[in-house]
Backbone as ProteinMPNN parsed JSONL, in Angstrom:
{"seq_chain_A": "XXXXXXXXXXXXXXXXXXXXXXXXXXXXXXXXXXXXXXXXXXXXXXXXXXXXXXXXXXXXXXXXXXXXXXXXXXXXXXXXXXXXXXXXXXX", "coords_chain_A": {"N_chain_A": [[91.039, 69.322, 100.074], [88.194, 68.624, 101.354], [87.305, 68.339, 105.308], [84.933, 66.411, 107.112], [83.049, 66.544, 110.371], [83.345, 63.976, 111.728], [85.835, 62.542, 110.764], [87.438, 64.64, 111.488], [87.354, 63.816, 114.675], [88.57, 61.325, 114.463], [91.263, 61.886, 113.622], [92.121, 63.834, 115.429], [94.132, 62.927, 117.106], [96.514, 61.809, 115.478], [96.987, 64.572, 114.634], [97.755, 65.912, 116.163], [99.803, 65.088, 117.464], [101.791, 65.436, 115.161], [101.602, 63.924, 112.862], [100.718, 64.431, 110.501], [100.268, 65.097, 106.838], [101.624, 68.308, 105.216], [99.487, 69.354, 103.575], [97.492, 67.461, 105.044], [96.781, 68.489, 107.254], [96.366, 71.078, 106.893], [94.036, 70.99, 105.989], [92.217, 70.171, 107.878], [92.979, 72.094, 109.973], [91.345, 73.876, 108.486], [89.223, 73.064, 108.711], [88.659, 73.485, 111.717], [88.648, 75.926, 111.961], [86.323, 76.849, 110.78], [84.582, 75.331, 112.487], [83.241, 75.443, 115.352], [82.543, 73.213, 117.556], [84.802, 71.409, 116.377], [86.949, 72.39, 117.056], [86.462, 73.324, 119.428], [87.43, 70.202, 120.426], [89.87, 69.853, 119.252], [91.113, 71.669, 120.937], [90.729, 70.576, 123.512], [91.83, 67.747, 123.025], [94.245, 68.31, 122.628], [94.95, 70.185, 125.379], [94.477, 68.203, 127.25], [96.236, 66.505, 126.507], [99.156, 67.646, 127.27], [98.742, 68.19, 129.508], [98.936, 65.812, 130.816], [101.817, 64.552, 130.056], [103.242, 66.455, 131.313], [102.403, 65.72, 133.808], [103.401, 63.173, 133.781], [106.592, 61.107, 133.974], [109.574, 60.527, 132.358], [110.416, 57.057, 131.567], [113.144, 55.668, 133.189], [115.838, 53.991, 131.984], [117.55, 50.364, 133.121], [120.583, 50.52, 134.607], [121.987, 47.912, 134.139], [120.318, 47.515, 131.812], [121.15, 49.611, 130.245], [123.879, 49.211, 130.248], [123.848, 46.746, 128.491], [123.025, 47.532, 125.897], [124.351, 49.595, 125.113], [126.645, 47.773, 125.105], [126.112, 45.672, 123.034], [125.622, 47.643, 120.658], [128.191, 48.88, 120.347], [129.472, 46.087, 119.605], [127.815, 45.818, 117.329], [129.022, 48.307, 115.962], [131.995, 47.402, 115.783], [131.469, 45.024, 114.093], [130.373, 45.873, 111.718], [132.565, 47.244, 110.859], [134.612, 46.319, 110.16], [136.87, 44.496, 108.064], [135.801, 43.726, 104.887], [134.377, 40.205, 104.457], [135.064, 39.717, 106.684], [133.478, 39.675, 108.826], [130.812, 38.687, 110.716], [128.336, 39.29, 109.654], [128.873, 39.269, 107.002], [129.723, 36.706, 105.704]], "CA_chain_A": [[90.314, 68.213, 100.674], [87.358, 69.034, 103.092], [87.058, 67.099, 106.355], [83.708, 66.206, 108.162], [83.459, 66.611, 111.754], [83.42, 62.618, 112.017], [86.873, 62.436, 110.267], [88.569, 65.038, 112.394], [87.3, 62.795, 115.665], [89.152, 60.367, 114.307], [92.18, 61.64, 112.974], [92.537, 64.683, 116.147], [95.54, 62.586, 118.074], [97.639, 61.998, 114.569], [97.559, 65.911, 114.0], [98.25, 66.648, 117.677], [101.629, 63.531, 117.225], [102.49, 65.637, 113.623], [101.489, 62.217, 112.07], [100.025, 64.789, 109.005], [101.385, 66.098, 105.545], [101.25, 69.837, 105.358], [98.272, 69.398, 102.844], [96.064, 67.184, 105.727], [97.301, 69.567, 107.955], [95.592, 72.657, 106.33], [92.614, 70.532, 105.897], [92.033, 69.993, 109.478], [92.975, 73.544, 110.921], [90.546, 74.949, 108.086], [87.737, 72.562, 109.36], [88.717, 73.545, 112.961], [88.721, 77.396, 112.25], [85.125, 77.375, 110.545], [83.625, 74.621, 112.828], [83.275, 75.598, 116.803], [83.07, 71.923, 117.812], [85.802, 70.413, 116.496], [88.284, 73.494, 117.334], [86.684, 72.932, 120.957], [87.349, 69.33, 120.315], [91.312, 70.03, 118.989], [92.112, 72.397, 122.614], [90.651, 69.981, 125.045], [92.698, 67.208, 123.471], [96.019, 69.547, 123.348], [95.699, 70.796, 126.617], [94.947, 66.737, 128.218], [97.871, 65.526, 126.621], [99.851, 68.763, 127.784], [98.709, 67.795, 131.392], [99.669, 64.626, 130.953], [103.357, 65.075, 129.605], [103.012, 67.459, 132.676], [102.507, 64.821, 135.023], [104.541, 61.508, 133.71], [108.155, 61.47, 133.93], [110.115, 59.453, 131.049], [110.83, 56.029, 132.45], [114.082, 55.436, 132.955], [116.1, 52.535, 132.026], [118.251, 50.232, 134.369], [121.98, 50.747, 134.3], [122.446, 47.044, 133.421], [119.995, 47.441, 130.28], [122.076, 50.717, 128.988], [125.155, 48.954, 129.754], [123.363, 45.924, 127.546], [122.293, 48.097, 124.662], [125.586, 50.198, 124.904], [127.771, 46.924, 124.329], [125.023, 45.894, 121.865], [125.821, 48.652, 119.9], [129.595, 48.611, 120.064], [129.352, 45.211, 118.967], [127.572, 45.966, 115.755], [130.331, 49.271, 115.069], [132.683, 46.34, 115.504], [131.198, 44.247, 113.198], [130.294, 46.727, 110.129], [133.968, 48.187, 110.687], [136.029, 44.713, 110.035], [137.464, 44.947, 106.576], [134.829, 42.652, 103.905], [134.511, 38.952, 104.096], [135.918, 39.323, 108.357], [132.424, 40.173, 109.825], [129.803, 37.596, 110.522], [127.51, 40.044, 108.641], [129.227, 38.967, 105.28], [130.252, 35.784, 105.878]], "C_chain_A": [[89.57, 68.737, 101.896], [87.328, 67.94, 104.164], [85.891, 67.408, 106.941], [83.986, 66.571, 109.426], [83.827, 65.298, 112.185], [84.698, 62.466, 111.757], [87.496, 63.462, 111.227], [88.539, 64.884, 113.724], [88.508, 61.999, 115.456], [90.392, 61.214, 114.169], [93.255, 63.495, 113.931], [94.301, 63.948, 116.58], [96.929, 62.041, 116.675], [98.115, 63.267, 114.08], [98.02, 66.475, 115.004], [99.673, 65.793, 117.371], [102.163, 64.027, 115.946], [102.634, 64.775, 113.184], [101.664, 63.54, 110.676], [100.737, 65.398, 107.476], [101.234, 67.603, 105.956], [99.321, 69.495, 104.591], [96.689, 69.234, 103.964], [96.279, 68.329, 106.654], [96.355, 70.86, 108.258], [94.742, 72.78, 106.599], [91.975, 70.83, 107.105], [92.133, 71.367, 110.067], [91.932, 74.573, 109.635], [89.575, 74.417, 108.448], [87.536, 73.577, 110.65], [88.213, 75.298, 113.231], [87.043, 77.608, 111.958], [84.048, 76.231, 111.831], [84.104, 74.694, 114.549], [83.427, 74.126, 117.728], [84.375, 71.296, 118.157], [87.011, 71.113, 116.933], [88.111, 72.994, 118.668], [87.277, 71.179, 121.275], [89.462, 68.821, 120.49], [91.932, 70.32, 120.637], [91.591, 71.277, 123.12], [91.375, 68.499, 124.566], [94.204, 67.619, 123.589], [96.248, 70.048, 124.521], [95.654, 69.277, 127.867], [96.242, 66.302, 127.783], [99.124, 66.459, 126.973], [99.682, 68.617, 128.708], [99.494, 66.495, 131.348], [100.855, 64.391, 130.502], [103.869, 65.509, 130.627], [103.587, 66.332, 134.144], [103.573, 63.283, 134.907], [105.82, 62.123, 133.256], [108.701, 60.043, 132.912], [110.662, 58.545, 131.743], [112.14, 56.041, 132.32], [115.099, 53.982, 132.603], [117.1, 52.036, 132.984], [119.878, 50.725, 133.865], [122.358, 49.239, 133.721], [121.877, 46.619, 132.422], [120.864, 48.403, 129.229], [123.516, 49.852, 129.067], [124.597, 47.486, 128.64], [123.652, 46.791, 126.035], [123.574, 48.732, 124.235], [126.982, 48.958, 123.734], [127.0, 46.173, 123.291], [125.784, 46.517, 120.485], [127.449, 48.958, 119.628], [130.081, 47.526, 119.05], [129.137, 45.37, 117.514], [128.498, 47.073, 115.12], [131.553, 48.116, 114.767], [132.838, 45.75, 114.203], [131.22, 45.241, 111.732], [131.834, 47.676, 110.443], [135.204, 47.195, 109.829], [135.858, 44.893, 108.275], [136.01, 43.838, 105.909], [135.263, 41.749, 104.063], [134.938, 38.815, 105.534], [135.227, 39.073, 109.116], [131.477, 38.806, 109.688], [128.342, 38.232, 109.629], [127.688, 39.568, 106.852], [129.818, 37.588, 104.831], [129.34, 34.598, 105.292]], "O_chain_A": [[89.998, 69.126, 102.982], [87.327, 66.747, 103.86], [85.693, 68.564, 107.314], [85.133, 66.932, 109.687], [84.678, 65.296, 113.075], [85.155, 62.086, 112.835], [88.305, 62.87, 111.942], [89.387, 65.52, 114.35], [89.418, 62.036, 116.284], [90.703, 61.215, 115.36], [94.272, 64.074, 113.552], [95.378, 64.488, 116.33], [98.114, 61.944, 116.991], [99.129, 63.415, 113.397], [98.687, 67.504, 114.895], [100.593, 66.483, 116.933], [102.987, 63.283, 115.415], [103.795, 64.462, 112.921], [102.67, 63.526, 109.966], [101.729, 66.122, 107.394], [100.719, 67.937, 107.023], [98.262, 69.471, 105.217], [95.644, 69.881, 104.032], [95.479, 69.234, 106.415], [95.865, 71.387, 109.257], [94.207, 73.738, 107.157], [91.204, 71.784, 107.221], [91.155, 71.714, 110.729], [91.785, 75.783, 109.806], [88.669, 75.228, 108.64], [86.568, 74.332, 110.734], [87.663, 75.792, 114.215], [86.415, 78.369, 112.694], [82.843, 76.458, 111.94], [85.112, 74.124, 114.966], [84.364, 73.993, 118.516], [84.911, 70.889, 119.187], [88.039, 70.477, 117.169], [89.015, 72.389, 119.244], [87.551, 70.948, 122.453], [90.089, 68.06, 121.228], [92.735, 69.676, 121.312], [92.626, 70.619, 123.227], [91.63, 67.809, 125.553], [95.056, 67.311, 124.422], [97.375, 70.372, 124.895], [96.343, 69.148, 128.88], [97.141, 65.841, 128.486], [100.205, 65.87, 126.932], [100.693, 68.945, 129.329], [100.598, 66.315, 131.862], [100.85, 63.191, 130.775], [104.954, 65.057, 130.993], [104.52, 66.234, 134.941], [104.212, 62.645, 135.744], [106.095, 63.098, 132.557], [108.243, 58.901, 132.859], [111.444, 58.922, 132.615], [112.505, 56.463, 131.223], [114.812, 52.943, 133.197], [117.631, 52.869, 133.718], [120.12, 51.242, 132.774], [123.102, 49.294, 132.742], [122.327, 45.63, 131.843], [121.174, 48.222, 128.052], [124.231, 49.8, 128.067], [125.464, 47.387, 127.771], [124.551, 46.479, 125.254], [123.968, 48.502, 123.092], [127.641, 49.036, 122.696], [127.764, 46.142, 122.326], [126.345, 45.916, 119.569], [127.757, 49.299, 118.486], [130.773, 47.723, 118.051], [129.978, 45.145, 116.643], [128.807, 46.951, 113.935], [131.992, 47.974, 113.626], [133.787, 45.815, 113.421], [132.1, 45.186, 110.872], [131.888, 48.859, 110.109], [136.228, 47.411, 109.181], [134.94, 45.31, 107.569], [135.321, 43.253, 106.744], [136.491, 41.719, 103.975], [135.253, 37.651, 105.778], [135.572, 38.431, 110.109], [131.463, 38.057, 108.711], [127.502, 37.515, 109.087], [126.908, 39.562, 105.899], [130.323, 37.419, 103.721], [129.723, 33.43, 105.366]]}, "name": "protein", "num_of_chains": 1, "seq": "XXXXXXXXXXXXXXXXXXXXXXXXXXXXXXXXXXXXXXXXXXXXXXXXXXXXXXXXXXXXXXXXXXXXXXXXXXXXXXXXXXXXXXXXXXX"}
């Protein structure tokens, strides 16, 4: 499958996120290798979103949402543990 230059505009930030099969994959880094453009097109968005990764720090969550999500999540081992017919899941 060949790709245009218009098509690997579009479809640069799903192959940078490994959205792609191997197949589109190929496609795209054999456009990129014969076409000066879109290769320059590929680095300058790999190295912005490499700055930017760079610069933002992963939000953190509060302590009384993890303890939420924690007992959350207990809850449901709870539930899918209780013998058949005990759980409000099967009920």
């Amino acid at each position: 499958m060949a790709l245009t230059c218009s098509e690997i505009g579009k479809l640069v930030h799903p192959y940078l996120d490994g959205e792609f099969s191997d197949e589109d994959r190929v496609a795209l880094e054999t456009h990129t290798q014969e076409c000066d453009a879109c290769r320059e097109l590929v680095q300058y968005e790999m190295a912005f979103k490499a700055s930017m990764r760079a610069k933002l720090s992963s939000p953190r969550a509060s302590s009384s949402l993890r303890r939420r999500v924690l007992a959350s999540l207990d809850e449901v081992d709870r539930i899918t543990d209780a013998p058949a017919g005990k759980s409000g899941w099967l009920a």
